[in-house]
Every structure is written in C-alpha cells, then in structure tokens.
C-alpha positions in Angstrom: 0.0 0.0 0.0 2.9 2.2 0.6 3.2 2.6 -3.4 -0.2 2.8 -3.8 -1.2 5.7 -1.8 1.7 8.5 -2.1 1.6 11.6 0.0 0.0 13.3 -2.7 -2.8 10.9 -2.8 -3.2 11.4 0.7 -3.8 15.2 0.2 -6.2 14.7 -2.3 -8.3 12.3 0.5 -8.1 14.4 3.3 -9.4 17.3 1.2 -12.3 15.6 -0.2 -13.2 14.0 3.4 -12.6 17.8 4.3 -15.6 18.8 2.7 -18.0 16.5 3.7 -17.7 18.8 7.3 -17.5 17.7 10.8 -17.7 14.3 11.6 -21.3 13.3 13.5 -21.4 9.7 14.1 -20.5 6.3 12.5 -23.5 4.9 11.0 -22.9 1.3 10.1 -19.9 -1.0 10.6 -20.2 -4.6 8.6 -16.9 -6.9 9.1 -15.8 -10.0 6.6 -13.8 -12.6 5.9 -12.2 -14.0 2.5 -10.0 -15.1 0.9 -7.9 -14.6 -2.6 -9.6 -17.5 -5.0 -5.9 -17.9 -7.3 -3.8 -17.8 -3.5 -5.8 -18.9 -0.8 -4.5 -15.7 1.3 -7.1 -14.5 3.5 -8.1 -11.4 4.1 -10.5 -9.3 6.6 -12.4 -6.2 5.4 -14.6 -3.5 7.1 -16.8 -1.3 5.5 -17.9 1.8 7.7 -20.6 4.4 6.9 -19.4 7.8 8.5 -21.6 10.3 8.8 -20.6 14.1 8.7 -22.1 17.5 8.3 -22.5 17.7 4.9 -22.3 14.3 3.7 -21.6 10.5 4.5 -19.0 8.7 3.3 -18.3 4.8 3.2 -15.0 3.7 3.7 -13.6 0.1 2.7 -10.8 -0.9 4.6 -8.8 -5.1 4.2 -6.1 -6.1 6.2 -4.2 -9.4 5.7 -3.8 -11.9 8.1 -0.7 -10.4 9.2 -3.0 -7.0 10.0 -1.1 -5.0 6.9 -3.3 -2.6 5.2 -4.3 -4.5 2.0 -7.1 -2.0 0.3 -8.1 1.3 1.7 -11.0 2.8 -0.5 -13.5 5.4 0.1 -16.7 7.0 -2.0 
C-alpha cells in the first residue's frame, strides 16, 4: 500500500473528506472474511458508513492476516 497511496494521494483524500464537514457519528460498521480465489490468502475487510455534516462517506478498509493494510478505499 505504501506505493499505492503517495503523500499526494493522501492530500487529495483528506481534502475531499474535508468537505463533507465535521464528523457526526459512524452509521454502520459490517466486518468479513475472505480469501484470494488464485492464492488462498485470506483477508479481513470492514466497510464503515461515516456520517458528517455535509455528507456521509463509506470507507472500505482489508487487512491481511498479518494486520497489513491491504485496500483502503473510500466513495
């Protein structure tokens, strides 16, 4: 993840999570397990609903079985 997300990315994030305001609560939190079909590596994702001022946001977040950030996406 490291090459993935760049400092510049990161900027670009925090701004757009910026404008959806002040954060008011978390909404929803669903957690589950699976694994990589071609590998067998298994993996652990959570996938929040935030809500702010001026919008909600849902964030996607896997970790490997080793607790490494696999996939960090947001919408």
């Amino acid at each position: 993840m490291n090459t993935a997300i760049t400092d510049d990315v990161f900027v670009q994030i925090y701004a757009a999570i910026e404008g959806g305001g002040k954060f008011e609560t978390i909404d929803n939190i669903t957690v589950v397990g699976s694994s990589d079909k071609s590998t067998g590596e298994e993996f652990a994702t959570a996938v929040v609903t935030a809500k702010y001022d001026n919008k909600s946001f849902t964030y996607t977040i896997t970790f490997n079985k080793q607790m490494q950030l696999a996939g960090l996406y947001y919408r």
